[in-house]
C-alpha positions as a printed Julia matrix, in Angstrom:
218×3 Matrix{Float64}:
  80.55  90.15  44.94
  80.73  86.55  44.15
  76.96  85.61  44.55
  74.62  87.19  41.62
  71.88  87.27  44.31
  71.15  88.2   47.57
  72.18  85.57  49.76
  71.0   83.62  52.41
  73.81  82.67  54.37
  74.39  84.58  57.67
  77.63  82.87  58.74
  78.29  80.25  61.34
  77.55  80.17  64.96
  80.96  80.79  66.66
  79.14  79.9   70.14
  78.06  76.77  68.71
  81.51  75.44  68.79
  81.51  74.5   71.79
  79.12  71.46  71.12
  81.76  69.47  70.1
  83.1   68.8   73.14
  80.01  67.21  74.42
  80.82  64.04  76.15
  77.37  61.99  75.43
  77.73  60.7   72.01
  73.91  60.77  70.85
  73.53  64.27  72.67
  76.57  65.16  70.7
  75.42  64.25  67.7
  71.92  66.14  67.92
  73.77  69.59  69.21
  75.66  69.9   65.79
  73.17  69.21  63.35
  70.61  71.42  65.51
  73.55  74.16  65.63
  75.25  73.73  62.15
  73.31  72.06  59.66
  70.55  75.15  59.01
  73.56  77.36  57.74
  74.75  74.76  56.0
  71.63  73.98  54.0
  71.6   77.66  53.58
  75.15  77.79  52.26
  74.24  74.69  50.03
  71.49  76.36  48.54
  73.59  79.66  47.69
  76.43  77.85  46.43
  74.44  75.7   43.91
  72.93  78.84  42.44
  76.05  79.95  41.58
  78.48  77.27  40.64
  75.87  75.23  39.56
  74.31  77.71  36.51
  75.01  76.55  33.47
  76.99  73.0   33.78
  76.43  70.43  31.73
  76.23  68.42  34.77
  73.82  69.04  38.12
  75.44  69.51  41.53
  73.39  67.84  44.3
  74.1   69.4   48.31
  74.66  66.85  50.95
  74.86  66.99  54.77
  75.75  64.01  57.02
  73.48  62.0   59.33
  76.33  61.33  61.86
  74.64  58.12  63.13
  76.6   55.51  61.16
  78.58  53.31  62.18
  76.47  52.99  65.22
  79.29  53.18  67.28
  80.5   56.62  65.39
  81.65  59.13  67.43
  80.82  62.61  65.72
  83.67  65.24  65.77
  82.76  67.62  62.9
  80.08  67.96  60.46
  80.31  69.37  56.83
  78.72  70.39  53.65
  79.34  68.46  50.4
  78.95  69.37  46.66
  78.78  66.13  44.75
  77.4   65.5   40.73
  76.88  62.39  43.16
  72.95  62.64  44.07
  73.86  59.87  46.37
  76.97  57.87  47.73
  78.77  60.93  46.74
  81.4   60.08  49.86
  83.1   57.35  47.24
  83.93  59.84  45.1
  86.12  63.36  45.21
  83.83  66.3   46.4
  84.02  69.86  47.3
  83.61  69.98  50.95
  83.37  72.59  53.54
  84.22  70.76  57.25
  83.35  72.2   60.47
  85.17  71.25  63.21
  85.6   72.23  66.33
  88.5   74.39  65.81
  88.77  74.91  62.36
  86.66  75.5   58.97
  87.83  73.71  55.99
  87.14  74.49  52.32
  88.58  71.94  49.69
  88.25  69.43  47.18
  88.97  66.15  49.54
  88.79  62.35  49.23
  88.31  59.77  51.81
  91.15  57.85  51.13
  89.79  54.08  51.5
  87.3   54.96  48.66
  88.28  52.52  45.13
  87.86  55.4   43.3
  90.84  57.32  44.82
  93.32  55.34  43.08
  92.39  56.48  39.98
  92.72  60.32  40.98
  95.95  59.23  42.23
  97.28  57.58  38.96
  95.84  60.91  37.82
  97.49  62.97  39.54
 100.84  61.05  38.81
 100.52  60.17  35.03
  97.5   62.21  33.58
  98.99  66.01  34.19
  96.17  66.47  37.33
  98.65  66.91  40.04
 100.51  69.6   37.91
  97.08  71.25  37.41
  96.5   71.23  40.98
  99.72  72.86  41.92
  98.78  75.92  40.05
  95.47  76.2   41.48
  96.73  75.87  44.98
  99.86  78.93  43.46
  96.71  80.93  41.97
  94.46  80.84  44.84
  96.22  80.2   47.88
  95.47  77.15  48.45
  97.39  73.74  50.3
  97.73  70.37  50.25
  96.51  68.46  53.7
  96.35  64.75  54.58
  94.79  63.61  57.83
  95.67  61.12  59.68
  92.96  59.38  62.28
  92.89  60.09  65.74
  90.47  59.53  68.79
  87.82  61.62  70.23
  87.48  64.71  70.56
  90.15  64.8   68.05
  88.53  62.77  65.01
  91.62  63.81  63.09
  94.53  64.82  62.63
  96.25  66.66  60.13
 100.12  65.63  59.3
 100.99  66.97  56.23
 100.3   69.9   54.66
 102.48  72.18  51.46
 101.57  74.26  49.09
 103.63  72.49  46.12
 104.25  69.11  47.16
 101.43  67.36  45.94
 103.91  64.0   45.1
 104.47  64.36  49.07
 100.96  64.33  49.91
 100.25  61.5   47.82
 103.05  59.55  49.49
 101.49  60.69  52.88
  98.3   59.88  52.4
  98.95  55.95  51.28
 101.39  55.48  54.71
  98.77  56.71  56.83
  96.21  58.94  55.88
  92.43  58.81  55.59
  91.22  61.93  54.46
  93.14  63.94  51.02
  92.46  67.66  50.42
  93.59  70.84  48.94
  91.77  73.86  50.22
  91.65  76.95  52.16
  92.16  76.18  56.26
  90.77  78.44  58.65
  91.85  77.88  62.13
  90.13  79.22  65.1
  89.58  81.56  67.04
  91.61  83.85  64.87
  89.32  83.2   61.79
  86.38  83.78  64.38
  85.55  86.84  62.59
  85.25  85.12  59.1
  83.49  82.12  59.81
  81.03  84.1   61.93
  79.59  86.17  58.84
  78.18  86.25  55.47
  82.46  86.04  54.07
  82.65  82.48  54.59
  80.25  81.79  51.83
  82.06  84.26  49.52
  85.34  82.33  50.26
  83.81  78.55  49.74
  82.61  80.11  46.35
  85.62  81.12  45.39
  87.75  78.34  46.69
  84.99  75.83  44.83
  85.36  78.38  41.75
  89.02  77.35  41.68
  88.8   74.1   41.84
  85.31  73.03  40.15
  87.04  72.23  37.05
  89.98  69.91  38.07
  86.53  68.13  39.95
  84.66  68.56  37.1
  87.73  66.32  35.4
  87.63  63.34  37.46
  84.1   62.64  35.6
């Protein structure tokens, strides 16, 4: 067992998927925060108790409104771990996405952020890319970069490796917007997992993996 208590976390609503292909936009919107964002509050709360004991530094949960721009059209929703208490999306944070055929689990970075540049001069110069390579070797983990796409899409991912973290770099500045490494779990074969209590265990221990290489970046 990962947790040290009894937790909260019951899974995610595999019938609730199907909310994201709602055609209204505001409708949308209000089906996957009503459908996803009590589990993920849940999950937030379990996974602060225990990644979040004994740091010198707190860790603050975050869920998204989905109403900004006011022209945004919401494909996914997610769950973010930040030190950030708030603008935590300009900086790198542990992020579980939910969309609507796949669960994500990873450290990301939206890539227009200023502050990416310095994780990727990091990466390339400061021995961090190295570091990640052996946490993706140790834990089963990949390098993704996603590309934008329309609606219903949102994104798309076109690159992913599980050593070539150079590569991903190189991809992301030609034409990505979103950076990760993490655990993918595509559906429905990962219905099972993402349905129950497991998915929790396996955000702690993909977080657990890579909590210190955040923890780095200050």
């Amino acid at each position: 067992m990962l947790f040290d208590r009894e937790e909260g976390f019951p899974g995610l609503p595999i019938d609730g998927f199907r909310v994201f292909e709602i055609r209204d936009r505001v409708e949308r919107r209000r089906a996957i925060v009503d459908t996803f964002h009590p589990a993920l509050e849940q999950l937030g709360r379990d996974l602060i108790a225990k990644l979040g004991a004994g740091r010198d530094r707190e860790l603050h949960a975050h869920l998204p409104r989905l109403d900004w721009p006011r022209d945004y059209q919401p494909f996914c929703t997610w769950l973010a771990l930040s030190h950030e208490a708030q603008g935590y999306q300009a900086r790198a944070q542990l992020n579980l996405g939910v969309h609507r055929d796949y669960v994500a689990i990873r450290l990301g970075w939206d890539t227009g952020q200023d502050a990416y540049g310095r994780f990727e001069f990091l990466c390339r110069h400061g021995g961090l890319g190295d570091r990640l390579e052996r946490a993706a070797a140790g834990h089963g983990l990949a390098f993704r970069v996603y590309a934008s796409a329309r609606w219903p899409e949102g994104s798309r991912e076109v690159f992913c490796s599980r050593t070539d973290w150079k590569r991903s770099l190189d991809e992301a500045a030609e034409r990505g917007v979103w950076w990760e490494i993490g655990a993918r779990h595509d559906l429905p074969g990962a219905a099972e997992l993402v349905g129950s209590p497991e998915l929790g265990r396996e955000a702690a221990r993909v977080f657990s993996a890579l909590l210190p290489e955040y923890e780095r970046l200050g």
